[in-house]
C-alpha positions, 0 to 999 in steps of 0.5 A, spaced: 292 765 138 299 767 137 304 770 143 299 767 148 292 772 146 286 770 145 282 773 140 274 774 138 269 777 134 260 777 136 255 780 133 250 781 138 242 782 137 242 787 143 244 796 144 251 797 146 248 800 153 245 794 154 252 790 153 255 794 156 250 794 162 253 786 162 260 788 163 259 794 169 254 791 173 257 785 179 251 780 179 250 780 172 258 779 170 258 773 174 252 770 171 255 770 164 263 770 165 264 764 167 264 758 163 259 752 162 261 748 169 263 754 173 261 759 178 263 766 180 263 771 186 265 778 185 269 780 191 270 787 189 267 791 183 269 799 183 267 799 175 271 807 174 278 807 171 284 805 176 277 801 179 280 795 182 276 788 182 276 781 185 273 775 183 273 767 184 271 762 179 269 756 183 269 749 178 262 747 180 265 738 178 270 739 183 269 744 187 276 747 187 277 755 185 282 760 182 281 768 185 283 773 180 283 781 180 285 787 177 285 795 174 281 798 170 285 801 165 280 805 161 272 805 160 269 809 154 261 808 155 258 803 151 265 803 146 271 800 150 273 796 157 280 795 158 283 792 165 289 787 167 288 780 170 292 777 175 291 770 178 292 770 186 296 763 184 303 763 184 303 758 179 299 762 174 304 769 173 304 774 169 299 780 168 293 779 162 290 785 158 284 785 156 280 790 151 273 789 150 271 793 144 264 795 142 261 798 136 253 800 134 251 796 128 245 795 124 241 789 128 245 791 135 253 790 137 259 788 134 264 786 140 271 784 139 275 781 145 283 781 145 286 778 151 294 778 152 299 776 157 295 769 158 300 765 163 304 760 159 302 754 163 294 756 160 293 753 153 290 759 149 286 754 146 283 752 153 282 760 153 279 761 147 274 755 148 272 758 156 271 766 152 266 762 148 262 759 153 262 766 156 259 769 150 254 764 149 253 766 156 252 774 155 248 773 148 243 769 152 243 775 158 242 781 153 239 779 147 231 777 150 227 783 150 222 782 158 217 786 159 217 788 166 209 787 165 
């Protein structure tokens, strides 16, 4: 967690499509990225590259919220998401990058999620901590298998 980036690494128990699918669809997206305690409105979603998208997590405790948004910066179907962050509040400056990289394996994803630029007035542990709600959030979005009948 060195130069103020977080890095992560999930082997997940679902296709690459279907995780894919949870970072491209708005109302699924909003359901796991989140951490425990939080929740979150997708104002925009233009999921295509040079897309933009705007989002607010709202602390569920307190009621208090912070608004974010970005670029896509470059998508590869079911391999690569790219996108830069930048908080709507002054006091968290600065631009985040974020690259999502997903590879098929044996019993389903690996995913690798590098996070850079975070404000330095954010403890990255902090970070790393919420990433980790968020992915425990996203394997229990794709991993179950529901018929429709």
């Amino acid at each position: 967690m060195e130069n103020n980036s977080v890095s992560l690494h999930r082997v997940i128990k679902a296709s690459p499509e279907k995780v894919f699918m949870a970072f491209s669809n708005p109302l699924a997206y909003s359901t796991w990225l989140p951490p425990y305690g939080f929740l979150c409105t997708v104002q925009q979603m233009d999921f295509k590259v040079n897309g933009k998208y705007h989002m607010t997590f709202i602390n569920f405790s307190t009621g208090n919220g912070h608004s974010f948004g970005g670029t896509f910066l470059d998508i590869k179907p079911n391999e690569l998401i790219k996108y830069s962050d930048t908080f709507d509040d002054p006091g968290l400056p600065g631009e985040m990058t974020t690259t999502v990289q997903l590879k098929q394996v044996s019993c389903g994803t690996e995913i690798n999620i590098l996070q850079e630029g975070i404000p330095s007035v954010i403890p990255t542990e902090m970070c790393y901590l919420g990433w980790q709600d968020s992915l425990d959030k996203l394997i229990k979005l794709v991993e179950p298998e529901i018929p429709d009948a």
